[in-house]
C-alpha positions in Angstrom: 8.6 -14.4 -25.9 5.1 -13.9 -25.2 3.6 -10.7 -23.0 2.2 -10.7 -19.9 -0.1 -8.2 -18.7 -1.0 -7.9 -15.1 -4.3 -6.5 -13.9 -4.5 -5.8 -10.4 -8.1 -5.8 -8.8 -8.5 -4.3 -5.3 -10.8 -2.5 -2.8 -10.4 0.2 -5.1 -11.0 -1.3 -8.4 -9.2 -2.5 -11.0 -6.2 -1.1 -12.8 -5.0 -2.4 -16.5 -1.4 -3.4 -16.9 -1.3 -1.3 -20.4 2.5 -2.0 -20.9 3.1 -6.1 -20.1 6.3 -7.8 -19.2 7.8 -10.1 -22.0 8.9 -13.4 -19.8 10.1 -17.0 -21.0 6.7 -18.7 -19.7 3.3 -19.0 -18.0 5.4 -20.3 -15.1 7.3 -17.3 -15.0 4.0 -15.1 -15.3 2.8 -17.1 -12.2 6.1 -16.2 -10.0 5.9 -12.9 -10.5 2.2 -12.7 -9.7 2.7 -14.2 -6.7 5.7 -11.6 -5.8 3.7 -8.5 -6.3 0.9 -9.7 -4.4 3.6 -10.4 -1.7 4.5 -6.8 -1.8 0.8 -5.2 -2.1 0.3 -7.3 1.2 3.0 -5.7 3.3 1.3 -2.7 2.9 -2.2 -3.4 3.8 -3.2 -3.0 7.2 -3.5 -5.5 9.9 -7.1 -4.8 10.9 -10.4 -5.7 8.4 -10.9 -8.0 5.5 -8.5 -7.4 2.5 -9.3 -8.8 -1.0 -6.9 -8.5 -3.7 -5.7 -10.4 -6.9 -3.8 -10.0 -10.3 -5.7 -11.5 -13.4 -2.8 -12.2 -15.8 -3.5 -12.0 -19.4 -1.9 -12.3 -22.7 -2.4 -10.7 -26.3 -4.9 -13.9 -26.8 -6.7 -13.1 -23.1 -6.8 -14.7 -19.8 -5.2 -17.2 -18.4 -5.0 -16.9 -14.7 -5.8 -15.1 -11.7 -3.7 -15.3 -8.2 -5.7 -14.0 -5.1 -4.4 -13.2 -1.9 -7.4 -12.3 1.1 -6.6 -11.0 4.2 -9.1 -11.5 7.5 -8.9 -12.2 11.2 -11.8 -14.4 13.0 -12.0 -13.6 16.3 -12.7 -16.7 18.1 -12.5 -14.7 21.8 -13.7 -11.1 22.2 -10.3 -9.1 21.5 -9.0 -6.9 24.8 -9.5 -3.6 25.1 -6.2 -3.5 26.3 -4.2 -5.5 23.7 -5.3 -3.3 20.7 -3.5 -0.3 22.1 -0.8 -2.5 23.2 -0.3 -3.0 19.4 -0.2 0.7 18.8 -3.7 0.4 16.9 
């Protein structure tokens, strides 16, 4: 089985996947890229512009990316009001 190494690139730069995960397939790479930036969402916060993304790579080099961004366009000025109804 091949190994899959997953880089994650943030605000805060990028950090090397050093160890890899032997899986069956690039299929199986790609599900599992896409449940880790699932769980690196849930703890971002609610308010700015959040960029993030795993570059997957093998012993033989890339062969994807999955991105996930994070932004709110105001379309009406936000309440005073409402934000510290939210608790922010």
């Amino acid at each position: 089985m091949p190994r899959y190494y997953f880089d994650i690139v943030d605000g805060q730069g990028r950090s090397h996947d050093h160890q890899g995960i032997e899986m069956a397939d690039q299929r199986s790479a790609e599900i599992e890229a896409s449940k880790s930036l699932t769980g690196m969402a849930r703890d971002i916060s609610p308010i700015g512009r959040h960029q993030m993304s795993i570059e997957v790579r093998t012993d033989e080099g890339p062969i994807f990316q999955a991105f996930f961004i994070f932004d709110i366009i105001r379309l009406k000025p936000l309440l005073p009001q409402t934000a510290a109804e939210l608790g922010f």
